[in-house]
N, CA, C and O atoms as CSV, one atom per row, in Angstrom:
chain,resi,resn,atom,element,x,y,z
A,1,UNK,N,N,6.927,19.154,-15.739
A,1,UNK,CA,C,7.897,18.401,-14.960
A,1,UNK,C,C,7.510,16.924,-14.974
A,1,UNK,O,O,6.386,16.710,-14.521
A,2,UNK,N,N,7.931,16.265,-15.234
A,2,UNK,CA,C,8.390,14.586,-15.111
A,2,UNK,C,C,8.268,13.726,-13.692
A,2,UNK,O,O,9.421,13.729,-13.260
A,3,UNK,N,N,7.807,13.320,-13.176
A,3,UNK,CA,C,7.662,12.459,-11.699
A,3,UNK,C,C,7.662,11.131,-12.288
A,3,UNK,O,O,6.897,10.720,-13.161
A,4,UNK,N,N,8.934,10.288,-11.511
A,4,UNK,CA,C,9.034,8.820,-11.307
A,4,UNK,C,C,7.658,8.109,-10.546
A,4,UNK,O,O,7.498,8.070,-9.326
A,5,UNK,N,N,6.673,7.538,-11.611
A,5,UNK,CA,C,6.052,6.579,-10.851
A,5,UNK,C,C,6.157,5.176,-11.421
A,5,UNK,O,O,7.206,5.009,-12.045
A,6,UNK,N,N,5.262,4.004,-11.370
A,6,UNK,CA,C,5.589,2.823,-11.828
A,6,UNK,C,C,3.822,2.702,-12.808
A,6,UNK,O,O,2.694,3.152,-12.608
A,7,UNK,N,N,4.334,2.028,-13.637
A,7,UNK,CA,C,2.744,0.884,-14.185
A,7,UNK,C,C,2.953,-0.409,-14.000
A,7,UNK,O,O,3.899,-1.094,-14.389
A,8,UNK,N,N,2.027,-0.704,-13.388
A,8,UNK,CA,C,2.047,-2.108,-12.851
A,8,UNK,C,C,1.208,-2.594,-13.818
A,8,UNK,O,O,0.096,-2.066,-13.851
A,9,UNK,N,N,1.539,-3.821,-14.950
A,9,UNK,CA,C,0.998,-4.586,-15.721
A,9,UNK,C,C,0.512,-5.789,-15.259
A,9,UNK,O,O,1.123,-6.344,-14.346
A,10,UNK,N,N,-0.504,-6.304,-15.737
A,10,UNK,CA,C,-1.422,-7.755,-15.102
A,10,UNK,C,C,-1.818,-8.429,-15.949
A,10,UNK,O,O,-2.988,-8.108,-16.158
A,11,UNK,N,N,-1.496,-9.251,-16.622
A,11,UNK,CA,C,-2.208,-10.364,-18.100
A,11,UNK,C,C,-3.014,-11.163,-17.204
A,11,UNK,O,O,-2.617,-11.330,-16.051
A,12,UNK,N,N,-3.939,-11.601,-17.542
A,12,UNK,CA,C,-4.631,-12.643,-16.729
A,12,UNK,C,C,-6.200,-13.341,-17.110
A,12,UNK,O,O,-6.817,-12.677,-17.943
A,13,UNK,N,N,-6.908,-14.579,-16.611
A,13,UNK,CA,C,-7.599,-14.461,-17.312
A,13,UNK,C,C,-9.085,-13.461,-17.375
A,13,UNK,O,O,-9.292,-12.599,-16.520
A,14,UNK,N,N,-9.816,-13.667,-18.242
A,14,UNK,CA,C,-10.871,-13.143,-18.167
A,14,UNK,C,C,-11.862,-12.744,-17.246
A,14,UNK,O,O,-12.635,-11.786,-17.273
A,15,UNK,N,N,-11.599,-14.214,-15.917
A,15,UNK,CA,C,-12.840,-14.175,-14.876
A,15,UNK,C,C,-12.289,-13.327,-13.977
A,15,UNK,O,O,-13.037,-12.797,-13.155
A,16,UNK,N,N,-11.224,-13.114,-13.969
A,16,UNK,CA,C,-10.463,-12.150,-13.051
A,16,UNK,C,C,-10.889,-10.673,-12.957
A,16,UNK,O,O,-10.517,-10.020,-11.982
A,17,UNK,N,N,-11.673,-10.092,-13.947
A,17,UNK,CA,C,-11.633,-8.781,-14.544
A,17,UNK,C,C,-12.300,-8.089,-12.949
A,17,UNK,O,O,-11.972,-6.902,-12.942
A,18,UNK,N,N,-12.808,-8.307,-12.121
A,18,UNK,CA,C,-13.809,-7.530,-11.200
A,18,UNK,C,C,-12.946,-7.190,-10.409
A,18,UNK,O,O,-12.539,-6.060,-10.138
A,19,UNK,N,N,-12.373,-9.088,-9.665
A,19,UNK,CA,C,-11.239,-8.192,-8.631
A,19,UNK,C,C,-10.201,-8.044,-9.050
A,19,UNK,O,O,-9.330,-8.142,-8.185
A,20,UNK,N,N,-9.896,-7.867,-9.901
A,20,UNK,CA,C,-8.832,-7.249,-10.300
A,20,UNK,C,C,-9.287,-5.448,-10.310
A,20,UNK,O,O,-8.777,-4.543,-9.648
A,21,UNK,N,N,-9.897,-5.411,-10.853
A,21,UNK,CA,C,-10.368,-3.747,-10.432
A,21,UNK,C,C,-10.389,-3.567,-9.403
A,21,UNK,O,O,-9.489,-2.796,-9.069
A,22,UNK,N,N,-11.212,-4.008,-8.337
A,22,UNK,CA,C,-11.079,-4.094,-7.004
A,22,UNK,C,C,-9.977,-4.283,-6.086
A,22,UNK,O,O,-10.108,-4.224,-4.864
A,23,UNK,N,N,-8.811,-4.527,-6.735
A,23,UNK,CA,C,-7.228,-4.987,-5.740
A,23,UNK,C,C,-6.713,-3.679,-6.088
A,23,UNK,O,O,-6.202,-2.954,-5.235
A,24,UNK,N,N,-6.878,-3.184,-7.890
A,24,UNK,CA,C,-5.967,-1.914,-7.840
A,24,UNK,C,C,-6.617,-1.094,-7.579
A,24,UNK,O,O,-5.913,-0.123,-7.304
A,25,UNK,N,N,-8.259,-0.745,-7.438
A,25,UNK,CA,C,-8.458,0.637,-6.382
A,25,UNK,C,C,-8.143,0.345,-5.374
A,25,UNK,O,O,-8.203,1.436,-4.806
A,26,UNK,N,N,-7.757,-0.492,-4.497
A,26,UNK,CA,C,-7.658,-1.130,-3.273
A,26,UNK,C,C,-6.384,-0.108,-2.725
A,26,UNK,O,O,-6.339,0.551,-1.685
A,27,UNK,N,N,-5.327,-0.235,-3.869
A,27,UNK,CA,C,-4.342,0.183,-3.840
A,27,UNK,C,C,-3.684,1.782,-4.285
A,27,UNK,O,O,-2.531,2.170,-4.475
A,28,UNK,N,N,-4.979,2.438,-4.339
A,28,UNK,CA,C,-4.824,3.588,-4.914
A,28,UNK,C,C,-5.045,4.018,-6.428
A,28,UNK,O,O,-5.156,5.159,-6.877
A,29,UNK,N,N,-5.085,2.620,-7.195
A,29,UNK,CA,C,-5.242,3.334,-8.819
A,29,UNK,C,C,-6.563,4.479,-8.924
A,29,UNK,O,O,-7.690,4.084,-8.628
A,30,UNK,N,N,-6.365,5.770,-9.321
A,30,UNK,CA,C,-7.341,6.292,-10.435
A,30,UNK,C,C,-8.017,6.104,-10.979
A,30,UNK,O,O,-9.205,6.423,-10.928
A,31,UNK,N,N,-7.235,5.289,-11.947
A,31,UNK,CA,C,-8.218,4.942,-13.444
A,31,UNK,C,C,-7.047,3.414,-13.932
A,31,UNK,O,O,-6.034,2.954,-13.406
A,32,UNK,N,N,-7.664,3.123,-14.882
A,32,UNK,CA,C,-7.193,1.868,-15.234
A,32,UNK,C,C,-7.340,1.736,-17.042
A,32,UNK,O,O,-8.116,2.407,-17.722
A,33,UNK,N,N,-6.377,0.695,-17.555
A,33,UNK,CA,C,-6.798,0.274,-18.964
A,33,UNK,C,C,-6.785,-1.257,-19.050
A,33,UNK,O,O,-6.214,-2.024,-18.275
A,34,UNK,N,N,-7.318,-1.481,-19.837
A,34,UNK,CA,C,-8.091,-2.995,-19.988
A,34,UNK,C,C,-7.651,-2.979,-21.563
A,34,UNK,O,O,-7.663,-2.119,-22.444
A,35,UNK,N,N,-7.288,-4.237,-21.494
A,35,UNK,CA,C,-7.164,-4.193,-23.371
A,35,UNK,C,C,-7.358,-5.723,-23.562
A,35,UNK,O,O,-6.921,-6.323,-22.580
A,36,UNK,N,N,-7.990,-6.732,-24.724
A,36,UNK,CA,C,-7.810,-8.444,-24.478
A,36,UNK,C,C,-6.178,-8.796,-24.676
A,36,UNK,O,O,-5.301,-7.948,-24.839
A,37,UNK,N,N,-6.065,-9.634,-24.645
A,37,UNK,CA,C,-4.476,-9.933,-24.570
A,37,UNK,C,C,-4.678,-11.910,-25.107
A,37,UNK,O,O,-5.194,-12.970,-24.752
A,38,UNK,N,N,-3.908,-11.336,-26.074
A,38,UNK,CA,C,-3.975,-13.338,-27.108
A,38,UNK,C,C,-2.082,-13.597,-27.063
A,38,UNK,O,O,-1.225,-12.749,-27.313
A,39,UNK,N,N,-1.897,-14.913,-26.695
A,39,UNK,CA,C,-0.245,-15.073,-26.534
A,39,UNK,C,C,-0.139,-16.869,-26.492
A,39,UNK,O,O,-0.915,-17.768,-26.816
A,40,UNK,N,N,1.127,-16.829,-25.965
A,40,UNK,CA,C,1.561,-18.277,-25.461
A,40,UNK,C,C,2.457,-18.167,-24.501
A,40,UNK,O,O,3.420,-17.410,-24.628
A,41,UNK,N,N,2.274,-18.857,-23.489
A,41,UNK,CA,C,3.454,-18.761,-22.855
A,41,UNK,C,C,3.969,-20.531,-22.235
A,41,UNK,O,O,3.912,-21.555,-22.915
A,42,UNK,N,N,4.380,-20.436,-20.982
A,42,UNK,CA,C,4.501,-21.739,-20.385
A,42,UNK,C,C,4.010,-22.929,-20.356
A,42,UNK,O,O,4.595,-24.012,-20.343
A,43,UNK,N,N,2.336,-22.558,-20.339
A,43,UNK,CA,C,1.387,-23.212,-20.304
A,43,UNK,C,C,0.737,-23.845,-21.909
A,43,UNK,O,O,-0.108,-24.719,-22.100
A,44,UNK,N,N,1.408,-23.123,-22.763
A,44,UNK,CA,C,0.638,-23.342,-24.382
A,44,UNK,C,C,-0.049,-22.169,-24.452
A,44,UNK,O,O,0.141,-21.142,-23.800
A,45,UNK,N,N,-1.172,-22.483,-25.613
A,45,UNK,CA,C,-2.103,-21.629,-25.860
A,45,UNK,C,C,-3.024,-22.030,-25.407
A,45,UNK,O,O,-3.495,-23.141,-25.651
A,46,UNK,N,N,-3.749,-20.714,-24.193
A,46,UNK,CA,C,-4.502,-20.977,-23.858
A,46,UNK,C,C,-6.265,-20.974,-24.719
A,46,UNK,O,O,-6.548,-20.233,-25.661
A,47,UNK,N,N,-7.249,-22.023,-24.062
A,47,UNK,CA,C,-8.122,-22.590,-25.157
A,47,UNK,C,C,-9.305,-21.389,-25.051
A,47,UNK,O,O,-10.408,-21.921,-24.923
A,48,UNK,N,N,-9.362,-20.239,-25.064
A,48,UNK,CA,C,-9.779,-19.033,-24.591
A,48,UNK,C,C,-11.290,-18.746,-25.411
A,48,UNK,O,O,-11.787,-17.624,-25.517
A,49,UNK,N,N,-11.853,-19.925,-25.920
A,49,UNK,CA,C,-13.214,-20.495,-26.997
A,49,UNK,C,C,-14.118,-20.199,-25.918
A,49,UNK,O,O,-14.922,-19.267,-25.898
A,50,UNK,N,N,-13.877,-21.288,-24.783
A,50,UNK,CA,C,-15.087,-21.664,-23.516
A,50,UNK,C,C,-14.435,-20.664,-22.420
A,50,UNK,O,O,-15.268,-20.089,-21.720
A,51,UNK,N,N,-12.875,-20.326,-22.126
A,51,UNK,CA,C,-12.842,-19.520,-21.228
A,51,UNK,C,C,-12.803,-17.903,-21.394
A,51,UNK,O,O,-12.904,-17.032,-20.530
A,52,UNK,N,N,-12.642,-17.810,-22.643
A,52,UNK,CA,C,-12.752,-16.003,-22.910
A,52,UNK,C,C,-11.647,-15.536,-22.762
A,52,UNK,O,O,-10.781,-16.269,-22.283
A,53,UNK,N,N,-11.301,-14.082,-23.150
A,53,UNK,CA,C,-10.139,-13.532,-23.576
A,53,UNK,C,C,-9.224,-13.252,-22.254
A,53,UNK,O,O,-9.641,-13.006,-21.122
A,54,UNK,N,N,-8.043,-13.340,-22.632
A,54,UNK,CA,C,-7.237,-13.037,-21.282
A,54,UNK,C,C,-7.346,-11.654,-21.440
A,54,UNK,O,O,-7.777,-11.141,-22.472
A,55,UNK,N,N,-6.929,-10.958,-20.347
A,55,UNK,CA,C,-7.047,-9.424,-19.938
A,55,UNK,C,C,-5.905,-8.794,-20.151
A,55,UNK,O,O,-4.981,-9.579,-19.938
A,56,UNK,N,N,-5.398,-7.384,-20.583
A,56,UNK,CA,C,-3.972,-6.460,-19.923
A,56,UNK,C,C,-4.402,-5.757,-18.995
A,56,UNK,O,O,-5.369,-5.195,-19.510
A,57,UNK,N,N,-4.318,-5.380,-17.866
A,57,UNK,CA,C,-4.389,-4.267,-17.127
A,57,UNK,C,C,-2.936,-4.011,-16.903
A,57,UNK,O,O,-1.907,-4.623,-16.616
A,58,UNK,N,N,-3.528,-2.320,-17.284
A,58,UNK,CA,C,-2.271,-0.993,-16.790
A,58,UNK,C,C,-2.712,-0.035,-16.166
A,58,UNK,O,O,-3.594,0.726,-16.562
A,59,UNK,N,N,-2.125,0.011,-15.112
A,59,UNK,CA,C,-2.318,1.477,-14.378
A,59,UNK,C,C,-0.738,2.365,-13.441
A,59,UNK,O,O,0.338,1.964,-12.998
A,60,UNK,N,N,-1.256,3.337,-13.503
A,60,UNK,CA,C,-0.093,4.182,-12.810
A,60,UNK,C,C,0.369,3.977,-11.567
A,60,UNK,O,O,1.056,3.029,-11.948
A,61,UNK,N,N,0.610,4.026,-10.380
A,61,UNK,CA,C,0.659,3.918,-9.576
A,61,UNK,C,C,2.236,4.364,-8.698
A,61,UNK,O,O,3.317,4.422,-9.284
A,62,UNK,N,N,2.061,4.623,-7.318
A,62,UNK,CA,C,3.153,4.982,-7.239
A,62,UNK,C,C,4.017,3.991,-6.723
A,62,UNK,O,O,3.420,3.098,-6.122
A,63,UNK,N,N,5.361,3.873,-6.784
A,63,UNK,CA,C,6.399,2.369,-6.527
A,63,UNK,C,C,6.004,1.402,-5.646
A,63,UNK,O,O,6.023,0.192,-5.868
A,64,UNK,N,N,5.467,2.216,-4.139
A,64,UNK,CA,C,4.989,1.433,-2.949
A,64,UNK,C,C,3.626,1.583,-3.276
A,64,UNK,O,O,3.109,0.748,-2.534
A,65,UNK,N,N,2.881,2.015,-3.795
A,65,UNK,CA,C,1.615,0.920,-4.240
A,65,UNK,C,C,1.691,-0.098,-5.361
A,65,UNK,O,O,0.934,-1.064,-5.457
A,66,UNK,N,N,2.576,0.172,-6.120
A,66,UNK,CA,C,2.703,-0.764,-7.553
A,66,UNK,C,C,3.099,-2.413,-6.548
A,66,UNK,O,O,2.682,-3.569,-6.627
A,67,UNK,N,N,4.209,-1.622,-5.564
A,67,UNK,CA,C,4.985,-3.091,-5.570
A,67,UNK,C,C,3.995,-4.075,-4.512
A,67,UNK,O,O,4.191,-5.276,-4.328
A,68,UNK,N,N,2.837,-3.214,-3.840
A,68,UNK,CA,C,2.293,-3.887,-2.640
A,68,UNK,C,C,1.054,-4.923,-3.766
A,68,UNK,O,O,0.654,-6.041,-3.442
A,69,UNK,N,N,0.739,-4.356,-4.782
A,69,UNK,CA,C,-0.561,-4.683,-5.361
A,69,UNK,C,C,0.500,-5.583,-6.036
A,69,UNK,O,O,-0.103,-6.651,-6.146
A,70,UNK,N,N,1.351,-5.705,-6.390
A,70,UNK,CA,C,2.005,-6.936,-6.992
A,70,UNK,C,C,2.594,-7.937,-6.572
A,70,UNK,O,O,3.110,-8.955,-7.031
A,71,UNK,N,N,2.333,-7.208,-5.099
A,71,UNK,CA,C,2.844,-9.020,-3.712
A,71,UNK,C,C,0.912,-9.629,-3.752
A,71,UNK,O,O,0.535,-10.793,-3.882
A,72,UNK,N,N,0.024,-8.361,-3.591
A,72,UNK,CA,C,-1.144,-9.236,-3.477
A,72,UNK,C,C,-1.632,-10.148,-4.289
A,72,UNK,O,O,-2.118,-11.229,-3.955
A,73,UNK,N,N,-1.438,-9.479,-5.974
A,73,UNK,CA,C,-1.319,-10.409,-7.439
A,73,UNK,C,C,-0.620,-11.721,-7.042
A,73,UNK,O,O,-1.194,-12.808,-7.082
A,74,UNK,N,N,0.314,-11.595,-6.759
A,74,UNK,CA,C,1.404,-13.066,-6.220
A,74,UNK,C,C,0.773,-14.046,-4.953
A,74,UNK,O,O,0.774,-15.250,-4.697
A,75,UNK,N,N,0.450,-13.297,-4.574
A,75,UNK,CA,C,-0.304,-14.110,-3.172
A,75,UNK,C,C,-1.433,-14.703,-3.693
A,75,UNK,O,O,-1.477,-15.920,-3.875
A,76,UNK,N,N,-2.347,-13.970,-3.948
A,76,UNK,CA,C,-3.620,-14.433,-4.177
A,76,UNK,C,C,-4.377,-15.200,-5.707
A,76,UNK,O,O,-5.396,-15.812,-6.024
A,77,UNK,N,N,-3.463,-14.827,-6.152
A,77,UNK,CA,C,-3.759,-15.463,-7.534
A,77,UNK,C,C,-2.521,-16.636,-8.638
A,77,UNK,O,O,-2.972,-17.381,-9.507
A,78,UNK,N,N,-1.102,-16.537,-8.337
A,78,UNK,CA,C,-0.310,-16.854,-9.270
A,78,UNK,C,C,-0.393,-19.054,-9.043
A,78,UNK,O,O,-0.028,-19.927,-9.830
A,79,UNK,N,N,-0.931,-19.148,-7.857
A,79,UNK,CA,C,-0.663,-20.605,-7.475
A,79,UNK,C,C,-2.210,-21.020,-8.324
A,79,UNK,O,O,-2.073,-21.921,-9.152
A,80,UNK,N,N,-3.192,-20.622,-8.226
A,80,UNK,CA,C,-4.516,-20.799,-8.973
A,80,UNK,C,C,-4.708,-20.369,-10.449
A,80,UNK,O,O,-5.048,-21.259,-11.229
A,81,UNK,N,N,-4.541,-19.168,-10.910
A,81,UNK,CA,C,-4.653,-18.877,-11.762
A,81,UNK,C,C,-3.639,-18.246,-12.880
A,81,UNK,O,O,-2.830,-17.421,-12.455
A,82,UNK,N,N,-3.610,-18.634,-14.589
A,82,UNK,CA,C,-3.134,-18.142,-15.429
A,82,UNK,C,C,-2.705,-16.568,-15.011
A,82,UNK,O,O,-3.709,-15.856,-15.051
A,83,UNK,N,N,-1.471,-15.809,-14.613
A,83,UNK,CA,C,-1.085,-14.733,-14.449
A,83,UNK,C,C,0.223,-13.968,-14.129
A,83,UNK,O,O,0.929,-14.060,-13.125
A,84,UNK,N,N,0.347,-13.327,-15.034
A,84,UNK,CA,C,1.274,-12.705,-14.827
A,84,UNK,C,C,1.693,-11.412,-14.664
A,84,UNK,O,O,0.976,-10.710,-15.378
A,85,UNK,N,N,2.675,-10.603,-13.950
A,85,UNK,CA,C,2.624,-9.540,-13.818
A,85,UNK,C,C,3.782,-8.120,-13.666
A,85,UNK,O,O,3.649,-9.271,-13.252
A,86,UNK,N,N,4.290,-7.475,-13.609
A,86,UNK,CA,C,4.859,-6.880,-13.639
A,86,UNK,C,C,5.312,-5.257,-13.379
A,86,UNK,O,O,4.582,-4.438,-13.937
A,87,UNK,N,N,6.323,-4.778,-12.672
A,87,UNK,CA,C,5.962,-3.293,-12.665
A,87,UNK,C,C,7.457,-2.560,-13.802
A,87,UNK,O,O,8.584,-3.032,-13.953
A,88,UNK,N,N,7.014,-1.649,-14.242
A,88,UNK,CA,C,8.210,-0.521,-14.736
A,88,UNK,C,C,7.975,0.477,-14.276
A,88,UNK,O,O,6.822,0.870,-14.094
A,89,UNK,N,N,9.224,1.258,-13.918
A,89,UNK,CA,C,9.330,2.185,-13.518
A,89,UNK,C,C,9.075,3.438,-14.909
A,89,UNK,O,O,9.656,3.122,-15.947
A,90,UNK,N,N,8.189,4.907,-14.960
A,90,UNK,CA,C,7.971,5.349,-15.966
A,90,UNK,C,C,7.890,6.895,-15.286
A,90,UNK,O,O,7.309,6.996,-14.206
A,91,UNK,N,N,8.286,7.716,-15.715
A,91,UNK,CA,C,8.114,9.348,-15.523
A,91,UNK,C,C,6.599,10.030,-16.319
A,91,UNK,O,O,6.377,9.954,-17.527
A,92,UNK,N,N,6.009,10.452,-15.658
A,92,UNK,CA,C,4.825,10.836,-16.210
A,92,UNK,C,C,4.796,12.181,-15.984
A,92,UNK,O,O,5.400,12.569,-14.985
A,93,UNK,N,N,3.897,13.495,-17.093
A,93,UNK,CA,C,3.503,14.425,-16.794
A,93,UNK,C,C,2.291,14.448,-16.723
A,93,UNK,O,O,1.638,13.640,-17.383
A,94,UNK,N,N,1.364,15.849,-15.492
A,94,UNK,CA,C,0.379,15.431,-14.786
A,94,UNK,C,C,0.249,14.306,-14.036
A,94,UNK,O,O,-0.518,13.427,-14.429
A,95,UNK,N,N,1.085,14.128,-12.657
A,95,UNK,CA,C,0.898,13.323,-12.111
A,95,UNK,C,C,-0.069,13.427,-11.294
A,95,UNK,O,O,-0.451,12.305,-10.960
A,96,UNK,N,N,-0.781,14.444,-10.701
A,96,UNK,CA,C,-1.751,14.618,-10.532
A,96,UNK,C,C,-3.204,13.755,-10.669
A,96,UNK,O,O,-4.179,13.419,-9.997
A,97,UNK,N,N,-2.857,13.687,-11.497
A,97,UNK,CA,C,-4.188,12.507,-12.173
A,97,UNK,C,C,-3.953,11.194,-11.563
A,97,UNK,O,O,-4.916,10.428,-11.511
A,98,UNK,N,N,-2.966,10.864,-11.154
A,98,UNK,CA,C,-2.573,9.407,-10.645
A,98,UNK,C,C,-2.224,9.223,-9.417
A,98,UNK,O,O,-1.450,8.310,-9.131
A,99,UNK,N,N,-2.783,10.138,-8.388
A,99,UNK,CA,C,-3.105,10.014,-7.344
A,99,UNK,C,C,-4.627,10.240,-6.801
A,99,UNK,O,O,-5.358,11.149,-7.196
A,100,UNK,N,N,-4.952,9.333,-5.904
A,100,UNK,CA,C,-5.809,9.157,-5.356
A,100,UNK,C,C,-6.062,10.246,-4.548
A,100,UNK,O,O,-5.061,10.880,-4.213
A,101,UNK,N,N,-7.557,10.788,-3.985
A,101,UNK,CA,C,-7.556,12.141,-3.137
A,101,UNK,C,C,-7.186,11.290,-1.741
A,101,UNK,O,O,-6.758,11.856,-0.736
A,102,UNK,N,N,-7.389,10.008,-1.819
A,102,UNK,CA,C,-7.331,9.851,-0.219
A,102,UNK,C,C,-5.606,10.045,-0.128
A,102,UNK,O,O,-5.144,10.685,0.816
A,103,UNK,N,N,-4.490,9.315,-1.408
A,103,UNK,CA,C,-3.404,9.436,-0.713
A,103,UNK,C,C,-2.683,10.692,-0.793
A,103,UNK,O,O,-1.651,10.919,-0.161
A,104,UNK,N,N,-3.307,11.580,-1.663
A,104,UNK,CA,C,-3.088,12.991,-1.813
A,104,UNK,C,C,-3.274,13.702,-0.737
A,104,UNK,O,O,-2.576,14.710,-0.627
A,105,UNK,N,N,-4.141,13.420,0.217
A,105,UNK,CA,C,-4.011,13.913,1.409
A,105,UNK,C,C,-2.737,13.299,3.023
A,105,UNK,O,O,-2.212,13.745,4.043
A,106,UNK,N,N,-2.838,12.216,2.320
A,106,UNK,CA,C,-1.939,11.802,3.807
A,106,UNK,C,C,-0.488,12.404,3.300
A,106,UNK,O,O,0.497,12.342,4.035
């Protein structure tokens, strides 16, 4: 069976990598993927020699955690730092795996 949850995507830079782990367990993620991420956007190309690779993070999450961890992304980081972010909505099998035991219980 198929369950509607979201992946909330995060490009961002490199120094970010800790709390950024730390905001989406915050928020319930599982598990997470990390991949480098090379682009251009608004800003140019960024000079990523002295600052290091920008980041992807993806993780599962469900709508009202995707969308809360993507007001905190907005709050806390978009006025300071290179970032951007995003959620889609995606049907997954074994959803199981993408819940947390704590919210599996409430």
């Amino acid at each position: 069976m198929k369950v509607p949850l979201s992946l909330l995507t995060i490009v961002t830079e490199g120094l970010l990598k800790e709390p950024m782990i730390e905001l989406l367990r915050r928020h319930g993620a599982t598990g997470h993927t990390i991949t480098r991420a090379d682009g251009e956007g608004s800003r140019g190309v960024r000079a990523k020699d002295w600052e290091g690779p920008n980041l992807r993070f993806e993780c599962i999450l469900s709508p009202e955690a995707a969308d809360a961890a993507l007001d905190e992304v907005s709050e806390r980081y978009f006025e300071n730092y290179s970032v951007i972010a995003w959620v889609t909505e995606v049907k997954v099998v074994r959803s199981t795996k993408f819940s947390s035991k704590d919210s599996a219980e409430s």
